[in-house]
C-alpha positions in Angstrom: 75.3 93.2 123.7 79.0 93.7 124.7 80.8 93.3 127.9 84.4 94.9 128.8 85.7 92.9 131.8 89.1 92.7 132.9 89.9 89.7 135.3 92.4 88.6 137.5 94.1 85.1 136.2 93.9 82.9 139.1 96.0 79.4 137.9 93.4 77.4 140.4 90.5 79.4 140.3 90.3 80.6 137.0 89.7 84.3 136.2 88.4 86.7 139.0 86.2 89.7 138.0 87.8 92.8 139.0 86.0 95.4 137.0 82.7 95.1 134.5 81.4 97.5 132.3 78.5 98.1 132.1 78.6 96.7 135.6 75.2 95.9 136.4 75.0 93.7 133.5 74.0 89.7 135.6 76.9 87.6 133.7 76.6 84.4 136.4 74.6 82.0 133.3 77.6 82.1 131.1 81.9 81.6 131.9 83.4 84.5 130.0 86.8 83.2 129.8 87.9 80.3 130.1 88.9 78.5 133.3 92.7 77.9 133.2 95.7 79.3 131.5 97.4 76.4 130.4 94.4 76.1 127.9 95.9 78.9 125.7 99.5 80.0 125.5 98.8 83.1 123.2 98.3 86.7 124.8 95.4 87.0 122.4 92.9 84.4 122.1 89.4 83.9 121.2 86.7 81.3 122.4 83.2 80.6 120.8 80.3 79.2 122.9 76.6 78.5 121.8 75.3 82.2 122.6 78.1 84.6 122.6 82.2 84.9 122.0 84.9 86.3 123.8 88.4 88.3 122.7 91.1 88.0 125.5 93.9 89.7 126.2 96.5 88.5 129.0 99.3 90.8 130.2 101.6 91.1 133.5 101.8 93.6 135.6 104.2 93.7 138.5 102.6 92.7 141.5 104.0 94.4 144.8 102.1 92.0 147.2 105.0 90.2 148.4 103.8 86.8 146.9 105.1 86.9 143.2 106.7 89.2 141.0 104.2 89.0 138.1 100.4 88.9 138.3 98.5 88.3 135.4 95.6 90.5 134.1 93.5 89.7 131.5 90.5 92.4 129.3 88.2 90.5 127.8 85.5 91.3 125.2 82.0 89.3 125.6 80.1 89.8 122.4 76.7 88.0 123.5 74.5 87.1 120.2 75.9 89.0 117.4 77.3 87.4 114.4 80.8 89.4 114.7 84.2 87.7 115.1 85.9 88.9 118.3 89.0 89.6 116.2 88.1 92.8 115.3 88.3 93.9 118.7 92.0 92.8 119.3 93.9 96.3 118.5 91.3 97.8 121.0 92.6 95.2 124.0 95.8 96.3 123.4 95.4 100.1 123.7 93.9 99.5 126.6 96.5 97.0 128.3 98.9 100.2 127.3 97.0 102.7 129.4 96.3 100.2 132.3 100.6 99.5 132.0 100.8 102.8 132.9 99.6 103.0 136.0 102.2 103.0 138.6 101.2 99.9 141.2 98.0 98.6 138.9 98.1 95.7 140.7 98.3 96.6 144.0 95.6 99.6 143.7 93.1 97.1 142.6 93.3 94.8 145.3 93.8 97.3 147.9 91.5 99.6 150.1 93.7 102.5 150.7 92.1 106.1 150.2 95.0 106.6 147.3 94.0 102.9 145.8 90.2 103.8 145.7 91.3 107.2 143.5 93.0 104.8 141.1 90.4 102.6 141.0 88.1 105.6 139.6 91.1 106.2 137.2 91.0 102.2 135.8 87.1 102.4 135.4 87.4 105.8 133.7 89.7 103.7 130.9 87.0 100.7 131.0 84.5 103.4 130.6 85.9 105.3 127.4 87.0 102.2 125.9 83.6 100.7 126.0 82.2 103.2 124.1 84.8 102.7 121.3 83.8 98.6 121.1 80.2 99.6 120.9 81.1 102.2 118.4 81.8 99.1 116.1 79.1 98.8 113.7 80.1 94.9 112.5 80.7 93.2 109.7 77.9 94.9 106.8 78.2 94.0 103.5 74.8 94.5 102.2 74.0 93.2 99.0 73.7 96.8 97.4 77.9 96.2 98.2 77.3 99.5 100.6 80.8 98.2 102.5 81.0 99.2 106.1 83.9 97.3 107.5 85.4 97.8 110.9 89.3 97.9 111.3 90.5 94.6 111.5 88.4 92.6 109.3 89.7 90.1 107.1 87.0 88.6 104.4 87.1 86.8 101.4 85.3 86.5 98.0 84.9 83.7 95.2 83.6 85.0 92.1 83.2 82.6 88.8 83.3 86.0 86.2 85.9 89.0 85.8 82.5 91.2 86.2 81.7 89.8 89.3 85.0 90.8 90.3 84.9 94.3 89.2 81.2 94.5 90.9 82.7 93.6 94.4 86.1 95.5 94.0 85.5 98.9 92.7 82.6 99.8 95.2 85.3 98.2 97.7 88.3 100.5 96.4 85.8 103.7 96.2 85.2 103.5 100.1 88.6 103.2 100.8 89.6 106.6 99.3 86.3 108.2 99.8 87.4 107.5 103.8 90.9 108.9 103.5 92.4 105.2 103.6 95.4 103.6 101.4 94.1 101.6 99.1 96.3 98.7 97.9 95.0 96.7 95.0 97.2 93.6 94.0 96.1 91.8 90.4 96.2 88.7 88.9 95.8 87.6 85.5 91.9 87.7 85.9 91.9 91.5 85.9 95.5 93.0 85.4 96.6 96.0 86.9 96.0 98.1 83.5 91.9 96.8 83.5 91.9 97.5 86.9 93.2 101.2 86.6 91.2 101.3 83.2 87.8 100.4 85.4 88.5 103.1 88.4 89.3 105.9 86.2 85.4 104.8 84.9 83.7 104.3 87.9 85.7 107.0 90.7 84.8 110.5 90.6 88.4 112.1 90.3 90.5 108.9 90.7 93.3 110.7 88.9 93.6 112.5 91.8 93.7 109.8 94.0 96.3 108.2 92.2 98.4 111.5 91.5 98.9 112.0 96.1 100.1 108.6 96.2 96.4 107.5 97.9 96.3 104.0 95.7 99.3 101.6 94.6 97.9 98.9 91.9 100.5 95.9 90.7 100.6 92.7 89.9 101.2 90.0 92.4 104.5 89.2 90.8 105.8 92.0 92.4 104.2 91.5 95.7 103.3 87.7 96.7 105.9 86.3 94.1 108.7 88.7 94.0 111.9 87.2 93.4 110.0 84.7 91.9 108.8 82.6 95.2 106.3 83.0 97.5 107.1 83.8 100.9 104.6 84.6 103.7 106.5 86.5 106.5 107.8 88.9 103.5 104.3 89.4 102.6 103.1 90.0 106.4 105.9 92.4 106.8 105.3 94.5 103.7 101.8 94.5 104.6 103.0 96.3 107.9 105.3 98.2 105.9 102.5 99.7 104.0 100.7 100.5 106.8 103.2 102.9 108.6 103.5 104.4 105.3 99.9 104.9 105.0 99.7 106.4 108.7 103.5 108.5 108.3 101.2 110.1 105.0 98.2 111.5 107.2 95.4 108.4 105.7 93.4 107.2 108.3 94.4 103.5 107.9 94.8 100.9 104.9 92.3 99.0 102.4 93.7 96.2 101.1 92.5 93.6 98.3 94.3 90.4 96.6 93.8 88.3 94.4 94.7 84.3 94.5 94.6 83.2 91.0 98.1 82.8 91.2 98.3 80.2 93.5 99.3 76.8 92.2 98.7 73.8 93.8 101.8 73.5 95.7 101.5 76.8 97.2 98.2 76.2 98.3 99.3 74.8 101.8 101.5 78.3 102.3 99.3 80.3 101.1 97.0 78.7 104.1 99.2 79.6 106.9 100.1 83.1 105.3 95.7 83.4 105.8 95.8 82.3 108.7 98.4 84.2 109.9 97.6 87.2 108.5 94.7 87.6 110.8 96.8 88.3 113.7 98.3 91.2 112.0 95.1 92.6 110.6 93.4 93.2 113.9 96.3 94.8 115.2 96.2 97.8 112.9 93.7 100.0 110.9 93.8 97.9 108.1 91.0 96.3 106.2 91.8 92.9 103.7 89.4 91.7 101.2 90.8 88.4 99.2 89.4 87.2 96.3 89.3 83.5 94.9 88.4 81.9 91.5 85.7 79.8 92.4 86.9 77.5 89.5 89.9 77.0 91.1 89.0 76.1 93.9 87.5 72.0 94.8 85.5 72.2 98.1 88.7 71.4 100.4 89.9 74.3 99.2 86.8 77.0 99.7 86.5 75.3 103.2 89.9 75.8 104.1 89.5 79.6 102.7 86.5 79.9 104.7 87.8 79.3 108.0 90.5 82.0 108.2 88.1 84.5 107.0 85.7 85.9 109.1 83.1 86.2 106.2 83.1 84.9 102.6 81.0 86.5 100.1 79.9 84.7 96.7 77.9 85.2 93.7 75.8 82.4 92.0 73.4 82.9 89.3 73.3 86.8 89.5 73.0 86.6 93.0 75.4 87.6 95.7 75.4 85.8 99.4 77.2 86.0 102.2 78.4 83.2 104.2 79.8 83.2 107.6 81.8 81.0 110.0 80.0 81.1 113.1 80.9 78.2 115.7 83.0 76.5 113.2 79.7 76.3 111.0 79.1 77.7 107.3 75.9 80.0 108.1 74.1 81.6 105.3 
């Protein structure tokens, strides 16, 4: 079940429902949001409880009710018992909070009970409305273990594989979505399967890859040209090509960007940068159609390590003995 709510932030009271979609839905058992400001200085945040998670977004409006200049709004996502990080849904907030912007006096219509308020009140629910749809039009998180992807924009998962065939398995299928569903495809190697095995494999396995490859669909190198270009690893380069890529992708007609790297690069003084640059990189994911699937040698990786890698993915994915498994980080737990 999913809620779209959007609140008014009261700094004593804590958020005020203003609208709820679907609005007959009894939401008194369970705080959607939490209770002051000062608890989160981030426009975007996320909070977990026992049965269900929220994605917020704050912005300010300008208030025109002679008490302050600013008011603060917030839309918030309430995914009640599904096994989905709220992430995903953070571009979504943000198209919204555009439309809402855009309505001359927002704040003053809602709170309001003129005849001309009441019409934009209609208008407001009308964006609830059509954006609901689009949150429940998210499928979640599936990766079956036939590897039959379906990934929403925004998701950011990981993979530890012990065997360059384990990698292939997970990649390929991975790749083959991507341009089967019009997206860039971005494929950065490492030494456990280089950029000419990689190519080599596709060509195999894709129906017409050569075509793919000819309209510019697919870019394959190695990640000393990407994650180590002039020879040192720096994040905010990375996160900003990644974004580069991305407007290319859309400027091209492609419906978004697939995106896959591999780690076994990364010494062990990089490892605390490479951290950050996962952690930061989910709050550019889910602000885009883009799709990121990392992959780790499990032999490289000591427990502290596949923790660490765990927790700034939404799911990790390994296979042992033959057989694949997902994991997921669900209340800051490690759920088969």
């Amino acid at each position: 079940m999913r809620l779209l709510i959007l609140s008014h932030f009261n700094i004593f009271k804590g958020p005020i429902i203003v609208l709820k979609v679907p609005e007959d839905y009894v939401s008194n058992n369970y705080k959607n949001i939490p209770k002051y400001l000062n608890l989160e200085k981030k426009a975007f945040f996320i909070y977990d409880y026992e049965t269900f998670k929220t994605a917020n977004l704050i912005f300010t409006t300008p208030s025109k009710m002679e008490r302050t200049e600013y008011e603060e709004l917030m839309i918030s996502v309430v995914i009640i018992n599904e096994y989905l990080s709220p992430k995903i849904f953070q571009s979504t907030l943000k198209k919204i909070k555009d439309e809402l912007k855009n309505i001359k006096d927002l704040y003053k219509n809602l709170y309001s009970s003129s005849e001309e308020s009441a019409t934009k009140l209609l208008e407001i629910k009308e964006i609830l409305l059509k954006y609901y749809q689009e949150i429940n039009q998210i499928e979640g998180i599936q990766l079956n273990i036939d590897l039959n992807y379906n990934l929403p924009w925004g998701t950011h998962i990981c993979y530890f594989y012990q065997k360059k065939e384990d990698l292939m398995d997970i990649l390929i299928p991975y790749i083959k979505r991507g341009l089967e569903n019009n997206e860039f495809c971005v494929w950065v190697t490492s030494e456990d399967l280089n950029e000419k095995e990689a190519k080599s494999k596709l060509k195999t396995k894709i129906k017409n890859f050569n075509e793919f490859l000819k309209k510019g669909q697919i870019e394959i190198f190695p990640y000393t040209e990407w994650y180590l270009k002039d020879g040192e690893f720096n994040f905010q380069r990375v996160l900003d090509g990644w974004v580069q890529k991305y407007n290319y992708a859309i400027s091209q007609g492609f419906n978004g960007i697939r995106i896959t790297g591999n780690t076994a690069w990364v010494e062990k003084n990089d490892w605390r940068d490479f951290s950050d640059y996962e952690e930061e990189i989910n709050n550019v994911v889910g602000n885009y159609r883009m799709i990121v699937l990392c992959t780790y040698s499990a032999e490289k990786c000591g427990i502290n390590e596949i923790l660490g890698v765990i927790k700034t993915h939404q799911v990790a994915t390994i296979r042992r003995e033959g057989k694949w498994e997902i994991l997921q980080r669900i209340n800051d737990s490690i759920l088969k």
